[in-house]
C-alpha positions as CSV (number, residue, x, y, z in Angstrom):
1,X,-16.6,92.4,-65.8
2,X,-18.0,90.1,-68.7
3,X,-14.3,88.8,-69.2
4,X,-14.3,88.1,-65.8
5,X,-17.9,86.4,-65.8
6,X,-16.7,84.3,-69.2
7,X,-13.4,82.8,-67.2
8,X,-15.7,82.1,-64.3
9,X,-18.1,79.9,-66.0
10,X,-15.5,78.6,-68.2
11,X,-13.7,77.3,-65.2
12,X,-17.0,75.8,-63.6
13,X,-17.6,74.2,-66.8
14,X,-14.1,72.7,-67.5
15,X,-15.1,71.5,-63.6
16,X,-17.9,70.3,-64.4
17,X,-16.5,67.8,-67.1
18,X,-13.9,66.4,-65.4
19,X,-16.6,65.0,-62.4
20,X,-18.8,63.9,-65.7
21,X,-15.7,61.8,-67.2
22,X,-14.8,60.4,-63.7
23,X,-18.8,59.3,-63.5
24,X,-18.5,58.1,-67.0
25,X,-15.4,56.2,-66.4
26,X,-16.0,54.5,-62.8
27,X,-18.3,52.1,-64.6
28,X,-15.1,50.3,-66.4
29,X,-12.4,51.6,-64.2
30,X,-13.1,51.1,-61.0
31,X,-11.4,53.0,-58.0
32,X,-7.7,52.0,-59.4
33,X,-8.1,52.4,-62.8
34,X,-9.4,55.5,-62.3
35,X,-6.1,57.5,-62.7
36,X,-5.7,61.4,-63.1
37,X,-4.1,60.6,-66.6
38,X,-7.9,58.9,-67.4
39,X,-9.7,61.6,-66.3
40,X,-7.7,64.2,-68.1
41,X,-7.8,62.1,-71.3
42,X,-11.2,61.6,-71.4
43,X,-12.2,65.4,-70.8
44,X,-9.1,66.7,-72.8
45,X,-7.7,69.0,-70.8
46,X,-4.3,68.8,-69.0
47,X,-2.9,67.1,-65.9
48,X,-2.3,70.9,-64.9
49,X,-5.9,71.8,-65.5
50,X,-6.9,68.8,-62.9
51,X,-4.6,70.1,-60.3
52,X,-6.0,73.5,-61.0
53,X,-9.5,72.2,-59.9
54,X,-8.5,69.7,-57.4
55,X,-5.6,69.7,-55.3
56,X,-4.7,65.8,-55.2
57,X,-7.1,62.5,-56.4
58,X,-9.0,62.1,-52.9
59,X,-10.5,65.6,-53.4
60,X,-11.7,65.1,-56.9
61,X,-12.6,61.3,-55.5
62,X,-15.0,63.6,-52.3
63,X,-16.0,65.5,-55.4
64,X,-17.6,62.6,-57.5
65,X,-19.2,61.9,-54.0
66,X,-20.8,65.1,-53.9
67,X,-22.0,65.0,-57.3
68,X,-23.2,61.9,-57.2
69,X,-25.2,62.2,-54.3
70,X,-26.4,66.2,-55.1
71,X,-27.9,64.4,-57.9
72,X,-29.4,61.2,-56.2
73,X,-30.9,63.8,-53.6
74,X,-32.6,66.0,-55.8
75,X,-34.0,62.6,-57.5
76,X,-35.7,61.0,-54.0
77,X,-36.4,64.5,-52.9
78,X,-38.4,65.2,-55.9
79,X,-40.3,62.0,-55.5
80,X,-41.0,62.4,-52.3
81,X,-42.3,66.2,-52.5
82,X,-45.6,65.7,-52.5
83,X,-45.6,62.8,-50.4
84,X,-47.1,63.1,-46.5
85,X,-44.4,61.6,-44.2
86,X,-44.7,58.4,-43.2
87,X,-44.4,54.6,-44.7
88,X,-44.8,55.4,-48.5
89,X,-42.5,58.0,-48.5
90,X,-40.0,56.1,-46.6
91,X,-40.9,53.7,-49.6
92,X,-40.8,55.9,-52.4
93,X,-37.4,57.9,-51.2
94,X,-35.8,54.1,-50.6
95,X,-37.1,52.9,-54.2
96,X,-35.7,56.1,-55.9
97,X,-32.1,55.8,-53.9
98,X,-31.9,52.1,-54.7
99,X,-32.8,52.4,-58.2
100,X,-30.1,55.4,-59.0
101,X,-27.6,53.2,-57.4
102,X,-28.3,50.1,-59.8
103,X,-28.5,53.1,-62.3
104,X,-25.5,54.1,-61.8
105,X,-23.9,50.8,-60.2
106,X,-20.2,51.5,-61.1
107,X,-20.4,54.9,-59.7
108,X,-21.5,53.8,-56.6
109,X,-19.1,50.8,-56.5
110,X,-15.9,53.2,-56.6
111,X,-17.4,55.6,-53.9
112,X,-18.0,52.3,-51.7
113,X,-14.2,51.0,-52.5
114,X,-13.2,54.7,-51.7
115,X,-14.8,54.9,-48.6
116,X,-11.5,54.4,-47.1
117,X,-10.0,57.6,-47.5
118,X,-11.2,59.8,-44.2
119,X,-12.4,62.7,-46.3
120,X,-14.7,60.9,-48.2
121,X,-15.6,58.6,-44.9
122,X,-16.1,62.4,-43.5
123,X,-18.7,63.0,-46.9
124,X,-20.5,59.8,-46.4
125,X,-20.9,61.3,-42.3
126,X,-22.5,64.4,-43.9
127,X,-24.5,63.0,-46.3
128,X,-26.0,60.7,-44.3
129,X,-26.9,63.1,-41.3
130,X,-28.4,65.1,-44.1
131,X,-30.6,61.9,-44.8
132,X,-31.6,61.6,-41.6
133,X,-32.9,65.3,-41.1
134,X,-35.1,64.3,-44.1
135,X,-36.3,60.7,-42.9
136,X,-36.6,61.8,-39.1
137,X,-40.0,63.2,-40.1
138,X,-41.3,60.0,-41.5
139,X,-40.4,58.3,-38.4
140,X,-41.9,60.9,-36.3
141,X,-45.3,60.7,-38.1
142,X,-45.4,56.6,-37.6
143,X,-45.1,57.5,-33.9
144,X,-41.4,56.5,-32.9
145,X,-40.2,57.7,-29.7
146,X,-36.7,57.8,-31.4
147,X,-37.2,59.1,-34.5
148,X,-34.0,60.0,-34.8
149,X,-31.9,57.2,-33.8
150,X,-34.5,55.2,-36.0
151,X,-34.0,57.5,-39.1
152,X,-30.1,56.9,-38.6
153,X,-30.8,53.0,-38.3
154,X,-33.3,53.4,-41.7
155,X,-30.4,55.2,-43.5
156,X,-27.7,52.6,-42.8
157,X,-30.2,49.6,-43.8
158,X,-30.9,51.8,-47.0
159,X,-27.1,51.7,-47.7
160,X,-27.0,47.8,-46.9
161,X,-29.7,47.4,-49.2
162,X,-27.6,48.7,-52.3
163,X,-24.9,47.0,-51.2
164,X,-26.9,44.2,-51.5
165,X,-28.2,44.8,-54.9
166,X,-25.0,46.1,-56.0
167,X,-23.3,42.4,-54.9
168,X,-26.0,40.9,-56.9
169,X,-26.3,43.5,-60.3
170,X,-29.8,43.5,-60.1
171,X,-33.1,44.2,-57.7
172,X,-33.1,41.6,-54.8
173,X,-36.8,42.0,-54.1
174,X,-36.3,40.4,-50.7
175,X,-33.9,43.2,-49.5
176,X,-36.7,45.7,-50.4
177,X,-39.1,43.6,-48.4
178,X,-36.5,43.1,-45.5
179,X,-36.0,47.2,-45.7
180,X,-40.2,48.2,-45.6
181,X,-40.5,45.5,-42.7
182,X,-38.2,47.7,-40.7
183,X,-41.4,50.2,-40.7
184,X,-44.4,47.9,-40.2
């Protein structure tokens, strides 16, 4: 049973690297440069050992979506924990998602360039319904008859935002204005 255990967290680790050298890489690479032969290279393992994890480039491409957001969640939920629903935390959880993105700004450039690919334009789907089950609170607390439909609308400006910023390198303090107008 131990063997067993060992192989098992040695394959979730040698999983585990190859999504932290495609995060480490998307910053100079970018969506074409990111080839299978970089990713192997920079985790040194084998081209067989990627196709052992991940069947083809999209679904190592959904899984650096994943990861990157798993960890961008955790971030604006922890922030946000102890927050009562409402305008600051809409504040504080759009604040936290915009700052990761700049963070991380190469990251996020390759999973915007790879939204093209339907499994990951299936991800983003998830993801962002996930948002909305979060925000939908906040919107139901400032008294919107839709808070749904206006959590959805929140999420997609949220998104715009970083696009924004992410055009630009930097914060664009009139985008973050423009985004806590949307809530009075």
């Amino acid at each position: 049973m131990e063997v067993v255990n060992k192989r098992v967290a040695a394959a979730q680790q040698t999983r585990a690297n190859l999504i932290e050298a495609g995060l480490v890489l998307a910053e100079d690479l970018g969506l074409e440069g990111l080839s299978v032969n970089a990713v192997v290279a920079a985790a040194g393992v084998s081209k067989g050992t990627f196709f052992h994890h991940f069947p083809d480039r999209v679904s190592y491409l959904v899984a650096l979506h994943r990861r990157f957001h798993d960890v961008l969640f955790e971030e604006v939920a922890a922030v946000i924990a102890d927050l009562e629903p409402g305008r600051d935390r809409l504040a504080a959880a759009a604040d936290t998602y915009l700052d990761a993105c700049l963070r991380d700004r190469g990251v996020k450039a390759l999973l915007l360039e790879a939204r093209g690919h339907l499994p990951i334009a299936d991800e983003v789907t998830r993801r962002n319904r996930m948002n909305v089950d979060v925000v939908a609170a906040d919107f139901a607390a400032l008294g919107s008859a839709q808070p749904r439909e206006a959590a959805r609308l929140w999420v997609a400006a949220t998104a715009e935002c970083a696009l924004i910023e992410l055009e630009r390198g930097r914060r664009v303090a009139a985008a973050r204005k423009a985004l806590a107008d949307l809530v009075g």
